[in-house]
C-alpha positions as CSV (number, residue, x, y, z in Angstrom):
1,X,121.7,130.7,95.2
2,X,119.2,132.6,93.5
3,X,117.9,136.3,94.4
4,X,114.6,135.7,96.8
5,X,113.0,138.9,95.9
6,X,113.6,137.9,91.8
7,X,112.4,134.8,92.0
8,X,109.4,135.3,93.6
9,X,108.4,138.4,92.0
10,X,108.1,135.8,88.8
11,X,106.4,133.2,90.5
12,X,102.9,135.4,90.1
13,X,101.6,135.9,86.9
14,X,97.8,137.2,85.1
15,X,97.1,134.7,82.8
16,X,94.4,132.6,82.6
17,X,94.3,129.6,84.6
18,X,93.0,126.9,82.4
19,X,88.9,125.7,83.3
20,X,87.4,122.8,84.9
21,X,86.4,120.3,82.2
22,X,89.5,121.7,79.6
23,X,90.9,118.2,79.5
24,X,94.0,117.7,76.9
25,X,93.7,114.1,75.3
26,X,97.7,115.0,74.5
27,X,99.1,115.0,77.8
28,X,99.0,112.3,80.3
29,X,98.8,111.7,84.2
30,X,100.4,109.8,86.8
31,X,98.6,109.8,90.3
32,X,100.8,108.2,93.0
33,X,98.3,106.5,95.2
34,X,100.2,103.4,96.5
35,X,102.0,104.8,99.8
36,X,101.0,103.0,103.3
37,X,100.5,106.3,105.0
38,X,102.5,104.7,108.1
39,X,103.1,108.3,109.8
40,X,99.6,109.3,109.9
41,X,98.4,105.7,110.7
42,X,97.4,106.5,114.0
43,X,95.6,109.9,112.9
44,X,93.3,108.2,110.1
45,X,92.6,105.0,111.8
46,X,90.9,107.7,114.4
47,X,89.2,108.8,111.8
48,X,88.0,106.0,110.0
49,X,88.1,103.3,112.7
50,X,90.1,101.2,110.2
51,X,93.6,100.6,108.3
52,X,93.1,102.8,105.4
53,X,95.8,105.3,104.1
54,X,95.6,109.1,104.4
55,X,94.9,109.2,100.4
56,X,91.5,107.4,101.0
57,X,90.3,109.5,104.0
58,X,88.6,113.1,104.3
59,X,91.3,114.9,106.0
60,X,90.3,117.8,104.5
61,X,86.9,118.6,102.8
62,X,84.5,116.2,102.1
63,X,86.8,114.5,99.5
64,X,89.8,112.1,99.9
65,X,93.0,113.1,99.1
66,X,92.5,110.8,96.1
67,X,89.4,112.2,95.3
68,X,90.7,115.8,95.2
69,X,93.6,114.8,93.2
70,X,92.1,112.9,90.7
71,X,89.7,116.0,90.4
72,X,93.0,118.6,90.0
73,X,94.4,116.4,87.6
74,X,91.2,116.2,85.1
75,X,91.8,120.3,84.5
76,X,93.9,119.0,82.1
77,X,93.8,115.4,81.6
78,X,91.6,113.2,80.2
79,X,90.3,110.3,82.1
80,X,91.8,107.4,79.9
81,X,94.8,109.1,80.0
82,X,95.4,109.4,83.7
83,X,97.3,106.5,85.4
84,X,96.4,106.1,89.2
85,X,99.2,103.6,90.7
86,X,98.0,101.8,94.0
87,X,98.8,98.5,96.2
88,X,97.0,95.6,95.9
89,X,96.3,95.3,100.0
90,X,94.2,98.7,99.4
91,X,92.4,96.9,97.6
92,X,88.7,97.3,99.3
93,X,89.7,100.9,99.5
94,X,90.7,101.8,96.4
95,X,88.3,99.7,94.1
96,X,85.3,101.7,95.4
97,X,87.3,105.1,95.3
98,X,88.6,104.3,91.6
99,X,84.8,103.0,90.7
100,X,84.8,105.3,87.5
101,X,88.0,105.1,86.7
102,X,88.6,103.5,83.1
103,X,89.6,99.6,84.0
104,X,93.4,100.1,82.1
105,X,93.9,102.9,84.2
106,X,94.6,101.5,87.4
107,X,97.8,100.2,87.8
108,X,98.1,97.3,90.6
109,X,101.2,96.8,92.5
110,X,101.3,93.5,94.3
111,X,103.9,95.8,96.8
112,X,104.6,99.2,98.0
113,X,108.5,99.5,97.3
114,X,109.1,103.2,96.8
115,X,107.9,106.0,94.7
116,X,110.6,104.8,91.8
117,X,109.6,101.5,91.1
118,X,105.5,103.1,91.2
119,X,106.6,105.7,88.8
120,X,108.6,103.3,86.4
121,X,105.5,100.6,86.2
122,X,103.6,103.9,85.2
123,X,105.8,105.2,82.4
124,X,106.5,101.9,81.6
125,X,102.7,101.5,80.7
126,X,102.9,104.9,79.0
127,X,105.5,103.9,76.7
128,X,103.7,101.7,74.9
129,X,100.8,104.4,75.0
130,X,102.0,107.9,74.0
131,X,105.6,107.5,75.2
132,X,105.9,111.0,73.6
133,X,103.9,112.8,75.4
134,X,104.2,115.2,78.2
135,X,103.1,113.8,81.3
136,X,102.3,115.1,85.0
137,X,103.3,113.1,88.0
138,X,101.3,113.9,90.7
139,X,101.4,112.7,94.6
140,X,97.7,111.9,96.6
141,X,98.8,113.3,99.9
142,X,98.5,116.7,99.5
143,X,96.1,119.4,99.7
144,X,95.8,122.5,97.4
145,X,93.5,125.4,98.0
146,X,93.4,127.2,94.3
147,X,93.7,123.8,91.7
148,X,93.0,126.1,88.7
149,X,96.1,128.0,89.8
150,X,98.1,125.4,90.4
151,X,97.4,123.7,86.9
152,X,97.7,126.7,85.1
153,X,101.6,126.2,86.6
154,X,101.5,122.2,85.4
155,X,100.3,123.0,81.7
156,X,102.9,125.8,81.5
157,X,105.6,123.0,82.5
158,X,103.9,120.4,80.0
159,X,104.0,123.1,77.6
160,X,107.2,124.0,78.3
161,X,108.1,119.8,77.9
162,X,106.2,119.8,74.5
163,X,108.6,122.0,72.9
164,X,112.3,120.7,74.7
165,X,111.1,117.2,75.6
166,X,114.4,116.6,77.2
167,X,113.6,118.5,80.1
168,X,112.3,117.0,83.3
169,X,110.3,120.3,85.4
170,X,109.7,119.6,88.9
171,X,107.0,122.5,90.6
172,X,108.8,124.0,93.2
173,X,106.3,125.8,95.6
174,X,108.0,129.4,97.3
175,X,108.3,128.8,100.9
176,X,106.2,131.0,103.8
177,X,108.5,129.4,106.9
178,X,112.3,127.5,107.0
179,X,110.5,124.1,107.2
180,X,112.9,121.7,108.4
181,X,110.9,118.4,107.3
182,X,110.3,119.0,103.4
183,X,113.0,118.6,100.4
184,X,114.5,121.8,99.1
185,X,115.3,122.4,95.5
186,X,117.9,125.1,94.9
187,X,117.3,126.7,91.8
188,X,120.7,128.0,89.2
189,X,119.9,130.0,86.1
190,X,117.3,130.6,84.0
191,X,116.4,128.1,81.4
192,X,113.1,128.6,79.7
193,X,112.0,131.9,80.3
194,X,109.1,132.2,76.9
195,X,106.3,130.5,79.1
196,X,103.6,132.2,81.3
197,X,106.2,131.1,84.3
198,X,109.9,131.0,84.5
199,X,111.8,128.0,84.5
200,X,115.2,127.3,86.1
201,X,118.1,124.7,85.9
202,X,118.4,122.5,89.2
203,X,121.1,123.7,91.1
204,X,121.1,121.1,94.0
205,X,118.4,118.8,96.4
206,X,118.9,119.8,100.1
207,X,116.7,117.0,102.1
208,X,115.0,117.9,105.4
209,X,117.6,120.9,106.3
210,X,118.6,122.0,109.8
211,X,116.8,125.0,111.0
212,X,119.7,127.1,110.2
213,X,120.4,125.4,106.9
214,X,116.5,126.1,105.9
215,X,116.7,130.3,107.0
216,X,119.4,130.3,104.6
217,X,117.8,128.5,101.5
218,X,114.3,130.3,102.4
219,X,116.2,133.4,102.5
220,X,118.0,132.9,99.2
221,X,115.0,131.9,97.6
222,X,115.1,128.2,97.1
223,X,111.7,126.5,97.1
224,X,109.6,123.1,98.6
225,X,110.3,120.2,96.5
226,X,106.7,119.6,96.6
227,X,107.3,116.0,94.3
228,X,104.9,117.4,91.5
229,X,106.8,115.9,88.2
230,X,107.1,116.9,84.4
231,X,108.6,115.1,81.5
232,X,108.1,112.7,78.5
233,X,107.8,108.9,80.0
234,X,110.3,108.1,78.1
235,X,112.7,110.6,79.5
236,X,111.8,109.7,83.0
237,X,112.4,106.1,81.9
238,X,115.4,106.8,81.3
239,X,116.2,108.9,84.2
240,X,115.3,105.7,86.6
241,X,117.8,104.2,84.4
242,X,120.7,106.0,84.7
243,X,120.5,106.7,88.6
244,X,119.4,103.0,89.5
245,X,120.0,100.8,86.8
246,X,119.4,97.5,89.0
247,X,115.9,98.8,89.1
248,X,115.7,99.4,85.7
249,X,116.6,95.8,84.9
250,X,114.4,93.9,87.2
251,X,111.7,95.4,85.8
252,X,112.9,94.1,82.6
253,X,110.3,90.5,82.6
254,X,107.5,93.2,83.2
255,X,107.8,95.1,80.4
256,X,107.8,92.4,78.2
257,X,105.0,91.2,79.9
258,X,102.6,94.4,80.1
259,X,99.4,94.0,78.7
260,X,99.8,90.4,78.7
261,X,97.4,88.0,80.6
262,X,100.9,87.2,82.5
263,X,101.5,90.7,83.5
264,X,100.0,90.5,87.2
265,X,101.8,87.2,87.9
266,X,105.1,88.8,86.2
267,X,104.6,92.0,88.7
268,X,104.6,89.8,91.5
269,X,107.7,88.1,90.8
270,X,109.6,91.2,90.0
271,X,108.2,93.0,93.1
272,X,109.1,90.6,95.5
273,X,113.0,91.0,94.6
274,X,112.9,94.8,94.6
275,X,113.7,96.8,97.6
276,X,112.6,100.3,98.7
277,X,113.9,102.8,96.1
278,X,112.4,106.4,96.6
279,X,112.6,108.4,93.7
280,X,113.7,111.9,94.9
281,X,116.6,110.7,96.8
282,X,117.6,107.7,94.4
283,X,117.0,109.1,91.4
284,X,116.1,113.0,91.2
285,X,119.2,114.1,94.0
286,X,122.0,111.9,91.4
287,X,120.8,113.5,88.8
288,X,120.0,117.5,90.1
289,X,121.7,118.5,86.6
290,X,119.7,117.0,84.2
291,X,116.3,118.7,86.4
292,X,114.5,121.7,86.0
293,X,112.1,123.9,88.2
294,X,109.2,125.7,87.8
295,X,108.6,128.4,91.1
296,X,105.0,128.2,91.9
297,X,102.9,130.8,94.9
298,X,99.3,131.4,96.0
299,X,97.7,127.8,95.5
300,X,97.9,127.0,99.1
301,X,100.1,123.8,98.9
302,X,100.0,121.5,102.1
303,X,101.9,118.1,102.2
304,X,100.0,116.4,104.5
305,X,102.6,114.0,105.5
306,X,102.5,113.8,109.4
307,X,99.7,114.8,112.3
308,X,101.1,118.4,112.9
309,X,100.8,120.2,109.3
310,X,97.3,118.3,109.5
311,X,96.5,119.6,112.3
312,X,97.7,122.9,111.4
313,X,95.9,122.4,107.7
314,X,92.9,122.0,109.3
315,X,92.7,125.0,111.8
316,X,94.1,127.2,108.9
317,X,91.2,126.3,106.8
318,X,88.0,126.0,109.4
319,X,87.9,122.1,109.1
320,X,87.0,119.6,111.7
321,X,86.9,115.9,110.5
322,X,84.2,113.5,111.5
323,X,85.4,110.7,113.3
324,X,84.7,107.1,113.6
């Protein structure tokens, strides 16, 4: 395992974080907004008095989640050029939520079946677009206290794809506490170290840890997988298809079909074989050797992902939710 007190001693840095408004019409975005929110189900219908997923309530601030994402990600990405994938039974939530959003941006899926087969319709769109490209994968569900900082880490990674596009960067945030509930990534050596940030090979995944497991990869420096992706689509495509080629296949008729005034009835077809695939365990943990990892502190990076680190999110910050 790495040395903690190396590792995070690189993970703070003076430059410039990049400004509101500084959007890049060469990279793109991927907004994962498609998830059922079943774990806080019981929190947010309190809230809201109805069915909606955490991304489309005010957990925090008087944004959604989706709504503070979608404003994090336009630092550096251009409006046409962010993707925002959603389910089509969200519908009445996230047609008003995505009122501004350009029409081709919004990416319908008639199911949820997983992060993978979300992130492969979206790079699957992008191919055809700028498959090229750096682009940022970026999960609705979390909160982040300093999103100038934290972009400032996501162009250094795009930057840092622009110039060895075979590298996928994952943001791996340095841990406060041996949190037993989140992913690990262990990081190996150094790989790109030119960049305002340091970037390291992918030693291993470690997924929800024991409490004695996690003392010993916080102590050793290993950091949150906080699901916050880098790479070209076309290398992601092609990630999905080494790890889970059966995936990659079904979506085959859907390819052909994108664009097409058959592709919605073509997504429901394919959709309706597919089963659950989740792309950090499926794909990312087969494949820890071909990933990279960017160490990221001091942007106050919450996965809001169950009632207690909402809870705690909320008293840490001074925030008390209106409810229904």
């Amino acid at each position: 395992m790495a040395n903690r007190e190396l590792l995070m001693a690189m993970t703070t840095d003076d430059s410039p974080p990049p400004t509101e408004g500084r959007a890049m019409s060469g990279y793109s975005g991927i907004i994962l907004a498609g998830g059922d929110g079943a774990r806080l189900a019981s929190l947010t219908r309190r809230l809201t008095g109805d069915e909606r997923p955490k991304q489309f309530c005010r957990l925090i601030g008087d944004d959604t989640l989706l709504e503070q994402t979608r404003r994090r990600a336009r630092v550096l990405i251009a409006p046409e050029r962010l993707l925002t994938v959603v389910t089509r039974h969200h519908e009445r939530f996230y047609l008003p939520a995505l009122a501004d959003a350009p029409p081709r941006s919004i990416i319908v899926q008639p199911e949820n079946r997983g992060t993978a087969p979300a992130v492969l319709y979206a790079v699957s769109r992008l191919a055809g677009i700028a498959p090229t490209e750096p682009v940022v994968m970026l999960p609705s569900d979390h909160h982040v206290s300093d999103d100038a900082a934290f972009m400032a880490r996501v162009e250094c990674a795009l930057e840092a794809v622009g110039a060895r596009p075979e590298v996928v960067v994952l943001l791996g945030i340095a841990p406060d506490r041996p949190e037993v509930e989140y992913g690990w990534i262990e990081p190996a050596e150094l790989i790109l170290g030119r960049w305002s940030w340091p970037i390291y090979h992918v030693r291993r995944f470690w997924e929800k840890p024991s409490r004695p497991v996690a003392e010993r990869l916080e102590a050793a420096g290993c950091l949150w997988n906080c699901f916050v992706v880098v790479a070209r689509p076309s290398t992601l495509e092609q990630l999905i298809r080494r790890a889970t080629p059966e995936l990659y296949e079904a979506f085959a008729p859907l390819r052909a079909r994108l664009g097409t005034p058959w592709e919605e009835d073509t997504a429901r077809s394919v959709y309706a074989r597919l089963t659950s695939t989740d792309l950090s365990r499926h794909v990312f943990q087969a494949c820890a050797e071909s990933l990279a990892v960017l160490p990221v502190s001091g942007v106050g990076w919450t996965d809001l992902g169950d009632p207690v680190r909402v809870h705690e999110a909320q008293a840490r910050l001074s925030w008390q939710p209106a409810t229904a």
